[in-house]
DRENKOLRO-558146 format. One line per field, with one value per residue (C-alpha): chain; residue number from 0; x, y, z. Coordinates in steps of 0.25 Angstrom, whole numbers. Layout:
<dolos>
cadena: c(A, ...)
num: c(NUM, ...)
u: c(X, ...)
v: c(Y, ...)
w: c(Z, ...)
</dolos>
This chain:
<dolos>
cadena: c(A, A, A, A, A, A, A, A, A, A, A, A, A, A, A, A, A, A, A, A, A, A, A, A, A, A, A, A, A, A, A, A, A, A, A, A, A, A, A, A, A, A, A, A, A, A, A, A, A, A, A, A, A, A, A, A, A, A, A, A, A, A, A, A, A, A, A, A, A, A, A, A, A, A, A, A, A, A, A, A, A, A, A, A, A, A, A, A, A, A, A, A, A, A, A, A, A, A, A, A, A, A, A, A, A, A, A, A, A, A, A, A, A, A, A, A, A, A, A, A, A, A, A, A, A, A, A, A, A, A, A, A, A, A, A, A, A, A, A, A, A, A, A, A, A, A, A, A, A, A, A, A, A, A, A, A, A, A, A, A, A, A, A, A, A, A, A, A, A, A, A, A, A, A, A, A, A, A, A, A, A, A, A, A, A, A, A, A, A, A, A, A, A, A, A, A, A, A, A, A, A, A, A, A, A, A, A, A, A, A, A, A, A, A, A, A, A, A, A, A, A, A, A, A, A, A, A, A, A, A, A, A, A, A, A, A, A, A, A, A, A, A, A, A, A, A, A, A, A, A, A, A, A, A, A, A, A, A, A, A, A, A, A, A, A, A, A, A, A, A, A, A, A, A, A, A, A, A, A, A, A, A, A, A, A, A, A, A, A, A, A, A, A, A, A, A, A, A, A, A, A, A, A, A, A, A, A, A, A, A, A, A, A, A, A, A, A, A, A, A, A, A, A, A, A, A, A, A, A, A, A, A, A, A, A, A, A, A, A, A, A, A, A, A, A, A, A, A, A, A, A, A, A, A, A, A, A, A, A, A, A, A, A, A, A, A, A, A, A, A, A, A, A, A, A, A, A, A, A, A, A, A, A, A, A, A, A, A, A, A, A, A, A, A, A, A, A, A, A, A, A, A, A, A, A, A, A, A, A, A, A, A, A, A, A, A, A, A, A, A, A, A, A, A, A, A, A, A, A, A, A, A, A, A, A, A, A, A, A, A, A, A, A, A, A, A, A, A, A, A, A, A, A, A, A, A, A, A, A, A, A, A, A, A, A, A, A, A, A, A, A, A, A, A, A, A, A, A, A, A, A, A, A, A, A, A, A, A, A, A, A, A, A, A, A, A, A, A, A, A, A, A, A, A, A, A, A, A, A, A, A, A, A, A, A, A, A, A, A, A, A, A, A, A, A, A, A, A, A, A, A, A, A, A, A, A, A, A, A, A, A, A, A, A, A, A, A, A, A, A, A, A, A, A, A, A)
num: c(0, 1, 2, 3, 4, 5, 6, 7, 8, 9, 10, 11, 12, 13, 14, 15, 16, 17, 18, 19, 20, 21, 22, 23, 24, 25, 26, 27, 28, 29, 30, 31, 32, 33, 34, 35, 36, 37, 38, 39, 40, 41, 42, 43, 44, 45, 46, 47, 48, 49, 50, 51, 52, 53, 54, 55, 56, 57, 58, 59, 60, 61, 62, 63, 64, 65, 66, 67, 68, 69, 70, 71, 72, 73, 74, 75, 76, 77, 78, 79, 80, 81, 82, 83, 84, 85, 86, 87, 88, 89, 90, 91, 92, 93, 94, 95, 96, 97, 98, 99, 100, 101, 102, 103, 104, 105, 106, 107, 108, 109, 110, 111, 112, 113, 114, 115, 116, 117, 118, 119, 120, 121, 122, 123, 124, 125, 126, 127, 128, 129, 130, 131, 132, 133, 134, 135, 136, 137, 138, 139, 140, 141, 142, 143, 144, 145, 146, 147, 148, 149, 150, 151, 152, 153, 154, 155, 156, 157, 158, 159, 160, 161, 162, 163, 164, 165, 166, 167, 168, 169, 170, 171, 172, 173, 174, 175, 176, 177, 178, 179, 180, 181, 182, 183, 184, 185, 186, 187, 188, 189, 190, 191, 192, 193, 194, 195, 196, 197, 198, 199, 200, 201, 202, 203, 204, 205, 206, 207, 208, 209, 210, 211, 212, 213, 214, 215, 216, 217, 218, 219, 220, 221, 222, 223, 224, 225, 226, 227, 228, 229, 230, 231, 232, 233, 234, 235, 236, 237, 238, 239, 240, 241, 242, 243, 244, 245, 246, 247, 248, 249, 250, 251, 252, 253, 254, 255, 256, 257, 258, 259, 260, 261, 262, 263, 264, 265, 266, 267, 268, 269, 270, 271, 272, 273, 274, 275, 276, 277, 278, 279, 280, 281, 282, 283, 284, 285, 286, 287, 288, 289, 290, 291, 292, 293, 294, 295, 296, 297, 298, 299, 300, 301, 302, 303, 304, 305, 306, 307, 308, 309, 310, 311, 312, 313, 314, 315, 316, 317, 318, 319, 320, 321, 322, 323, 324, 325, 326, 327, 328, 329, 330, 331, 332, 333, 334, 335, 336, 337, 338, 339, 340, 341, 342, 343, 344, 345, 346, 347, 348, 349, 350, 351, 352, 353, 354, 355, 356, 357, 358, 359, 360, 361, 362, 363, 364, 365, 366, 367, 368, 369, 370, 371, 372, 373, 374, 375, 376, 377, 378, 379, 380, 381, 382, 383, 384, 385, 386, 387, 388, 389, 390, 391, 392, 393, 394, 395, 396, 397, 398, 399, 400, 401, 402, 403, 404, 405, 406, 407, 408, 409, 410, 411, 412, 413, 414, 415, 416, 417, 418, 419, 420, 421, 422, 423, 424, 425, 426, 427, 428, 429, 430, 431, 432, 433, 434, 435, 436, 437, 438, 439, 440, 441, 442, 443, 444, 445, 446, 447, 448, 449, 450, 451, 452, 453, 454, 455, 456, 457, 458, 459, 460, 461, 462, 463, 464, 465, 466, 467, 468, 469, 470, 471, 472, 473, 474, 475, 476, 477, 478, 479, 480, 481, 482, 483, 484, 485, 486, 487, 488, 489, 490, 491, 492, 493, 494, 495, 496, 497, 498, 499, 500, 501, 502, 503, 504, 505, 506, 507, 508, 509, 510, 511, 512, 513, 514, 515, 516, 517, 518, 519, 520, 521, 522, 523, 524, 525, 526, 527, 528, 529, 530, 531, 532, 533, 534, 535, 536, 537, 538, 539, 540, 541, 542, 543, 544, 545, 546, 547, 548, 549, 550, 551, 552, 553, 554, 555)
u: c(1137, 1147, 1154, 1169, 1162, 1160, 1173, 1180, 1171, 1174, 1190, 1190, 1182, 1193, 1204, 1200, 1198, 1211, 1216, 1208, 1211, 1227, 1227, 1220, 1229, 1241, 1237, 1235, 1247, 1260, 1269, 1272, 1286, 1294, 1295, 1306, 1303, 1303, 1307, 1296, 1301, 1290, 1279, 1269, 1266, 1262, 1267, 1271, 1265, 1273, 1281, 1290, 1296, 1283, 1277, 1289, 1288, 1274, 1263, 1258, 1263, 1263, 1254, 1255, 1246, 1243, 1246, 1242, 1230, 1224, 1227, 1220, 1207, 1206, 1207, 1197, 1187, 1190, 1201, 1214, 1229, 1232, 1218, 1221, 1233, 1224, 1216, 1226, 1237, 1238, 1236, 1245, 1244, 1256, 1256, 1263, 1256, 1242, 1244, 1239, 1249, 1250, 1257, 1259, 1259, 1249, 1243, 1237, 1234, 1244, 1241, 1251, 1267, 1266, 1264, 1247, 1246, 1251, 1245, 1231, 1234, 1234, 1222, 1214, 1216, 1219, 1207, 1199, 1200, 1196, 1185, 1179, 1179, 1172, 1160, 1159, 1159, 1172, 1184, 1192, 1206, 1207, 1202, 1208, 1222, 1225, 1222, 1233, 1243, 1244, 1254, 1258, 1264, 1272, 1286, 1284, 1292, 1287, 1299, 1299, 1313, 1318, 1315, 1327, 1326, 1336, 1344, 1336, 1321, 1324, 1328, 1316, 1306, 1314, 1311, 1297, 1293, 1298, 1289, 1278, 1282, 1276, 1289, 1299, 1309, 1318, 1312, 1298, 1303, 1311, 1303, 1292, 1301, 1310, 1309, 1318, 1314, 1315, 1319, 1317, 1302, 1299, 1295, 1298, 1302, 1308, 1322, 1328, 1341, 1340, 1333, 1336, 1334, 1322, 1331, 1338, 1326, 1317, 1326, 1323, 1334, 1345, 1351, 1354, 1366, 1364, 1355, 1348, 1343, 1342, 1331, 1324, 1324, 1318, 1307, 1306, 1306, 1295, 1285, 1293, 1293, 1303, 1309, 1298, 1287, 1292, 1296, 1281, 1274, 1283, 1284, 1270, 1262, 1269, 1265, 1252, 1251, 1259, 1248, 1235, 1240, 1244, 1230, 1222, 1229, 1227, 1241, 1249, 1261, 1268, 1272, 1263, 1273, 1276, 1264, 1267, 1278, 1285, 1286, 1296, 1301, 1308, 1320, 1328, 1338, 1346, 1363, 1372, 1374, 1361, 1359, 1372, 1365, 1354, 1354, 1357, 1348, 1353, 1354, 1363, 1376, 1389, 1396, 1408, 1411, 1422, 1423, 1430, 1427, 1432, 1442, 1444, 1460, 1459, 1459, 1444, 1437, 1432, 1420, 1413, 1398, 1391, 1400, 1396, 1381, 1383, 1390, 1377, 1365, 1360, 1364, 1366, 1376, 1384, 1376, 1370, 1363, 1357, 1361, 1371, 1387, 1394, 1401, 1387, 1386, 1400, 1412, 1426, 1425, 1410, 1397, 1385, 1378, 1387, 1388, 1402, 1408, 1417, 1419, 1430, 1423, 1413, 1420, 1431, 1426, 1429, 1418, 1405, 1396, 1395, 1409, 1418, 1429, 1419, 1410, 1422, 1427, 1412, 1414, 1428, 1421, 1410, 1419, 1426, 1434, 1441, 1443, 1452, 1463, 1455, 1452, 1467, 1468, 1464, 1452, 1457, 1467, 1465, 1472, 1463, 1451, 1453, 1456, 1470, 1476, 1483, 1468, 1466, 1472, 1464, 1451, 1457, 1461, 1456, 1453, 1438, 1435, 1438, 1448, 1446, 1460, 1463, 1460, 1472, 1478, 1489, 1495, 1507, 1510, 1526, 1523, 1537, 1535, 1518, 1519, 1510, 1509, 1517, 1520, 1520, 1529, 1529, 1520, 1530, 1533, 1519, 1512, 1517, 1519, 1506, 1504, 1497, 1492, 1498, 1493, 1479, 1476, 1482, 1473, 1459, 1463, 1465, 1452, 1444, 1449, 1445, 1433, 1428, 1428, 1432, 1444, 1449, 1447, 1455, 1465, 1469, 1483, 1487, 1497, 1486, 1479, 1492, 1491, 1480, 1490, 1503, 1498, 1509, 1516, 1517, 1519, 1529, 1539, 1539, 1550, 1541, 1530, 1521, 1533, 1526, 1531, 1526, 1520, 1533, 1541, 1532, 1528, 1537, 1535, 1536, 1530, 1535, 1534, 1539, 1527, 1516, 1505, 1512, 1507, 1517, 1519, 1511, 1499, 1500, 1499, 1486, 1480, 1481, 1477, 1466, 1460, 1459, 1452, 1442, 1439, 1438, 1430, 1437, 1433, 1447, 1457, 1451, 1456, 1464, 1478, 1481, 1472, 1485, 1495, 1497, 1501, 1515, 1516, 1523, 1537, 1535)
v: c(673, 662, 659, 661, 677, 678, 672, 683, 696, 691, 691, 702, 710, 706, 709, 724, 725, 722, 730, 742, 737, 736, 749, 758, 751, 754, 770, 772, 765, 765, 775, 788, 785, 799, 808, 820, 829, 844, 855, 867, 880, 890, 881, 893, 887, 874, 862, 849, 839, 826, 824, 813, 811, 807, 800, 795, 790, 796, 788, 800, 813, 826, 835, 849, 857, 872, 880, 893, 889, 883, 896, 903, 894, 896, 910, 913, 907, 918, 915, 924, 918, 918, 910, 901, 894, 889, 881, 871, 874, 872, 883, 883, 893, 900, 893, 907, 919, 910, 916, 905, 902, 891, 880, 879, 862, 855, 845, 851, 835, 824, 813, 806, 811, 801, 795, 793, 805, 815, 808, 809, 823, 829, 821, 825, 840, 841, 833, 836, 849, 847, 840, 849, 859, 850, 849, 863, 865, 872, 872, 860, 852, 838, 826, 815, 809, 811, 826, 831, 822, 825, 817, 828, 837, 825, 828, 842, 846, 859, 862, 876, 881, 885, 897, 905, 916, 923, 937, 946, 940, 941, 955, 958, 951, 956, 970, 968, 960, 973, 981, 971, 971, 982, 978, 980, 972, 960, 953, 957, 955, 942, 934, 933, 923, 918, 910, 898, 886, 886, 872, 874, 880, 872, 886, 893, 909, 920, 925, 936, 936, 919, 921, 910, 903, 895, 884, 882, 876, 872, 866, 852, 846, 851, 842, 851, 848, 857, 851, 865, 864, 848, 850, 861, 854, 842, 849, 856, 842, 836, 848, 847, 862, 863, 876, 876, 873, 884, 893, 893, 894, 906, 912, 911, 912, 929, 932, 926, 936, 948, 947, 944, 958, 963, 961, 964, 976, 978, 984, 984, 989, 978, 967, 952, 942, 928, 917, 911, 898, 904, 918, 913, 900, 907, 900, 913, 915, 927, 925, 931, 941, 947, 946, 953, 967, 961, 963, 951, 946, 953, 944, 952, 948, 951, 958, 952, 941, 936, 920, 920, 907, 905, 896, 895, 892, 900, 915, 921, 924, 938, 933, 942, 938, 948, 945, 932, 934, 940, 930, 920, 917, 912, 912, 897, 895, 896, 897, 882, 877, 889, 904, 905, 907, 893, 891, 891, 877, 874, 875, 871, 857, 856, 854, 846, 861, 859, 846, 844, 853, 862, 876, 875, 866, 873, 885, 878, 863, 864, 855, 862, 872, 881, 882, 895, 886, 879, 888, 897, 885, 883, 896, 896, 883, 890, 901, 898, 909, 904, 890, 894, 892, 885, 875, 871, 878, 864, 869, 863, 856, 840, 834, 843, 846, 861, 875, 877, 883, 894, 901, 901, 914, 919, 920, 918, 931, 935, 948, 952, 959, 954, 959, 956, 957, 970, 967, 958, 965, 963, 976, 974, 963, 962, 958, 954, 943, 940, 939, 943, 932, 918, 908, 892, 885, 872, 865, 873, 860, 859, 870, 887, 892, 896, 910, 910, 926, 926, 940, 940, 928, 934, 947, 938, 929, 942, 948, 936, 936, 950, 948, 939, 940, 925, 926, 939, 936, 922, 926, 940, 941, 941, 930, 920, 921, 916, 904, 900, 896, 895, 886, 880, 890, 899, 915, 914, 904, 911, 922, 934, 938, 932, 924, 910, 899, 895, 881, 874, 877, 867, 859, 850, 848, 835, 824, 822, 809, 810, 820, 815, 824, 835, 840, 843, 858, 855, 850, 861, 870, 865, 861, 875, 881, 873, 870, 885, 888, 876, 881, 895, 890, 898, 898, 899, 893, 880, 867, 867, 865, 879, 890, 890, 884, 887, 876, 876, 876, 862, 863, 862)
w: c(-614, -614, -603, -612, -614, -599, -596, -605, -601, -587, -590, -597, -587, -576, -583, -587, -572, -570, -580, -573, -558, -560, -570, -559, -549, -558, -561, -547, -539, -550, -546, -558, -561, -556, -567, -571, -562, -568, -559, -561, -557, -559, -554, -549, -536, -539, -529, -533, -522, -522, -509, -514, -500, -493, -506, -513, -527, -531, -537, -544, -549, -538, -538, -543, -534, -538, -526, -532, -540, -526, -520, -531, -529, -514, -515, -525, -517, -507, -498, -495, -499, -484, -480, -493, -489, -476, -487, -488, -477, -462, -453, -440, -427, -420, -408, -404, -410, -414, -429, -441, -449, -462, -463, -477, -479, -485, -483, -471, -462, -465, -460, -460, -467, -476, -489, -487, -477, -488, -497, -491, -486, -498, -505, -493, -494, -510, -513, -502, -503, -520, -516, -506, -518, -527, -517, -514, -530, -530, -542, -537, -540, -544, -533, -542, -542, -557, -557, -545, -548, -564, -570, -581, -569, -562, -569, -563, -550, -543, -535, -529, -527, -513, -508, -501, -490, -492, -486, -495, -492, -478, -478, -484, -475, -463, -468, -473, -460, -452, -459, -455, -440, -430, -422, -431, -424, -427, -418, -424, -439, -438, -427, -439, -447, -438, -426, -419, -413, -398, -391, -377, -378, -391, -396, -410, -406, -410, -406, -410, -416, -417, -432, -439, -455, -455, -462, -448, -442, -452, -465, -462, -474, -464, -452, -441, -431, -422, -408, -408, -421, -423, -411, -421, -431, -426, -422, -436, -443, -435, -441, -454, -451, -465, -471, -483, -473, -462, -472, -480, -467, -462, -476, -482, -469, -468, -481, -482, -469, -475, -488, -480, -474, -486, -493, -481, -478, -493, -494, -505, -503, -496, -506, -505, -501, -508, -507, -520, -521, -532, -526, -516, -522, -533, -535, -536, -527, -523, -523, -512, -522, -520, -508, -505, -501, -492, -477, -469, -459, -445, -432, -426, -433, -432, -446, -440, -431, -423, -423, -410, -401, -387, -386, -401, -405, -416, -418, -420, -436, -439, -447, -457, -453, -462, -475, -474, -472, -485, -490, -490, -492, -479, -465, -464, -474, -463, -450, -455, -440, -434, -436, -425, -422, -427, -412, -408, -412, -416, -404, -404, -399, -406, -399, -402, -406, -418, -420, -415, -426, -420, -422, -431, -440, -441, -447, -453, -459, -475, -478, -470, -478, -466, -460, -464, -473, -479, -484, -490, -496, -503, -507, -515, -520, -527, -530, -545, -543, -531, -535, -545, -532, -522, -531, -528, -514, -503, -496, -481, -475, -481, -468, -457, -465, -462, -469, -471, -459, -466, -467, -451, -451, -462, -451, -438, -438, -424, -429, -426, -439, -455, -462, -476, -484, -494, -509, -515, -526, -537, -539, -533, -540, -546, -558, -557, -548, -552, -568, -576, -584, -583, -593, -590, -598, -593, -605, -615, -622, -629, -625, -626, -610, -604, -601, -586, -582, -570, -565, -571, -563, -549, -552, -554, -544, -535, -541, -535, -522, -520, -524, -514, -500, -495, -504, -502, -486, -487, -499, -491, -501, -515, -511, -507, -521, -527, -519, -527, -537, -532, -519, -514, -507, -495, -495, -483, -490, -503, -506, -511, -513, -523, -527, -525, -532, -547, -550, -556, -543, -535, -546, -556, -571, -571, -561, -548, -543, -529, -528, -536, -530, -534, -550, -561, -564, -577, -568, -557, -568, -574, -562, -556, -571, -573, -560, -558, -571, -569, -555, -559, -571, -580, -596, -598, -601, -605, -601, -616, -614, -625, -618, -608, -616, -632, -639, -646, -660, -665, -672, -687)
</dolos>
């Protein structure tokens, strides 16, 4: 062969190689661009393995892993459900009362809490496990990259949706767990859910009347302020003892228990509780509506308590405890640190407990989601009924960044019960003096005067605020729901009653210039109109100009 033909094969020879060398380098180390990522609602009880925040951008597609279908193998070969979970998950013992329990994680041994360790972890036991099967001639999953991460299943997002305890589950295990006790006690019942972390003997125990919401200690997402809890939670961080962790070991390890009895009791009677994903994960949720006849849980509090502190300036607040356990979902929309009184943490002058908020803050600060003012300002906010006035109504005072002074007296009463004011009602109404109707002829020029139902709207504005408890509270008096549109006056300076002044007797018709923040009657008019129908988000009228005003007809 000529040397030219050597020379050639040779060349060529190289250069497939390195066509094959830099292809297999270039399958195996480019990044998979990130795809649209599809959220999958009914996804059985599949997982999707991908833990971005340890590996970042991924090199290949997650996993999907089968949870089920891997149950279903184990247990055909003869194992129980609650001896299953062992195949792949830790297994702790109480240090207390010795008893196993499952710690349900995976993988089991990390190295490392990195990039490499997870990733080795979870070739180890996946592949391993595979592999074991395969020499002892068993049905087995896939030992190769390509096969577990697919690349026909990377746009898919297996995202279970939160599961909520709520008022109605609890009263339900309360009464289902006291039928399981022999000591059909509190104590007994509650101490098998419950328990608070104890700082001087670095002990988890159980104290009765202390129980608590799991998220107090173990919602990881949450920065705690308090030095109690900030302790706690340090500790809870360190074993990365989260709320889902916490919650599957406390939640799955008793029904696992509870249906291990079941079965080898071999009594049917008792309903199997919920191992599968998508039995509790249901992304349904119950509203306050529905949970309005369910039973709070009982701690020992008072229906009514008396905000009274020592030294306070300020006369004391009945507070209607029980209305508002009703009024929420959860206990810590308002107990947000630990389940305990707010001058427990927050005191006159402010402590380091509370983070040098003071107890007035506390209940009065406009801007906080947990204080009194604050949540019923959230409230009229969601509420488009009430907006209609409050839209224009100045939510605190701008200059001290406080309520208006004029509702002090509204609940520093220093009376010790709560006196909810009678039902406002119009019958007494001198239609005389309250008309019926009006008509606004201010834009007569171009447009016919606008008729404005005067009475209709005072009866619905009337109808809302006795139907709801805040406002009928707060309103207490026909002549305060008036104020939601005659604003700027006072009931003491007027000469009778519900003789308060019109529109045109603050506002000119045409512009003043010495007071140029002051709107023109034309523009009070529409601003109070049309702000109120957009807050209230009224169909109608519309924002033309002739559902209010008919147009006049031109002089032929």
């Amino acid at each position: 062969m000529k040397k030219e033909t050597w020379f050639l094969l040779l060349l060529g020879t190289v250069l497939y190689l390195i066509v094959i060398i830099y292809g297999i380098k270039q399958v195996y180390t480019a990044p998979i661009p990130p795809s649209k990522k599809v959220e999958v609602v009914k996804s059985g009880n599949k997982i999707a393995i991908a833990h971005s925040e340890i590996f970042g951008v991924l090199q290949r597609p997650p996993v999907i892993f089968d949870h089920q279908k891997h149950v279903e193998v184990i247990e055909k070969e003869g194992k129980k459900e609650w001896d299953t979970c062992k195949t792949c998950h830790r297994v702790k013992r109480d240090k207390k009362d010795k008893k196993e329990f499952l710690v349900f994680d995976f993988p089991k041994e990390i190295s490392k809490k990195d990039y490499k360790g997870y990733m080795n972890a979870y070739h180890k036991e996946c592949i391993g496990c595979h592999k074991q099967r395969m020499k002892e001639n068993k049905k087995t999953g896939p030992v190769t990259c390509g096969d577990c991460h697919k690349e026909n299943v990377n746009i898919a997002k297996f995202k279970y949706p939160v599961m909520e305890f709520d008022f109605k589950l609890h009263d339900e295990h309360e009464k289902k767990l006291k039928d399981r006790t022999k000591n059909k006690t509190v104590k007994e019942t509650c101490k098998l859910c419950h328990h608070t972390y104890d700082l001087k003997t670095k002990k988890l125990v159980y104290q009765n009347g202390t129980e608590e919401s799991c998220y107090y200690c173990h919602d990881l997402t949450v920065k705690k302020r308090g030095p109690e809890l900030s302790k706690i939670l340090k500790i809870t961080s360190k074993e990365n003892d989260n709320i889902k962790k916490v919650s599957h070991i406390r939640c799955l390890n008793c029904h696992l228990e509870i249906k291990k009895e079941i079965a080898l009791s071999k009594v049917k009677a008792e309903k199997v509780p919920p191992i599968k994903c998508v039995k509790c994960h249901t992304g349904k949720y119950r509203s306050i509506e529905d949970l309005k006849n369910i039973p709070r849980p009982d701690r020992g509090q008072k229906d009514i308590i008396f905000i009274n502190v020592k030294n306070a300036k300020m006369k004391g607040v009945p507070f209607d405890h029980k209305a508002h356990e009703y009024a929420h979902k959860t206990c810590r929309e308002c107990h947000h640190e630990r389940l305990k009184p707010c001058k427990d943490c927050h005191t006159l002058k402010g402590s380091p407990k509370g983070d040098y908020i003071n107890l007035a803050e506390a209940y009065h600060s406009i801007f906080s989601d947990y204080s009194c003012v604050g949540c019923h300002n959230r409230k009229i906010a969601q509420n488009k009924d009430c907006m209609g006035c409050h839209i224009f109504i100045p939510a605190m005072d701008v200059a001290a960044k406080t309520p208006d002074k004029e509702m002090c007296a509204k609940c520093h009463t220093g009376k010790k019960q709560v006196v909810l004011p009678s039902l406002i009602s119009t019958a007494k109404l001198d239609p005389k003096v309250v008309k019926s109707d009006i008509e606004i002829k201010v834009l007569e020029k171009d447009f016919k005067p606008a008729k404005f139902p005067h009475r209709k709207i005072i009866d619905d504005l009337v109808k809302v605020s006795n139907n709801d408890k805040l406002s009928r509270y707060f309103h207490g008096n026909l002549q305060t729901v008036c104020r939601g549109c005659h604003h700027q006056s006072k009931k003491e300076a007027e000469v009778g009653n519900y003789k308060l002044p019109a529109c045109i007797n603050c506002h000119s018709i045409g512009f003043d210039p010495l007071n140029p923040t002051k709107p023109k009657l034309m523009a009070a008019y529409h601003q109070q109109c049309i702000g109120c129908h957009d807050a209230m988000k009224l169909k109608k009228p519309t924002r033309r100009c002739t559902d209010c005003h008919a147009k006049k007809e031109k002089n032929k």
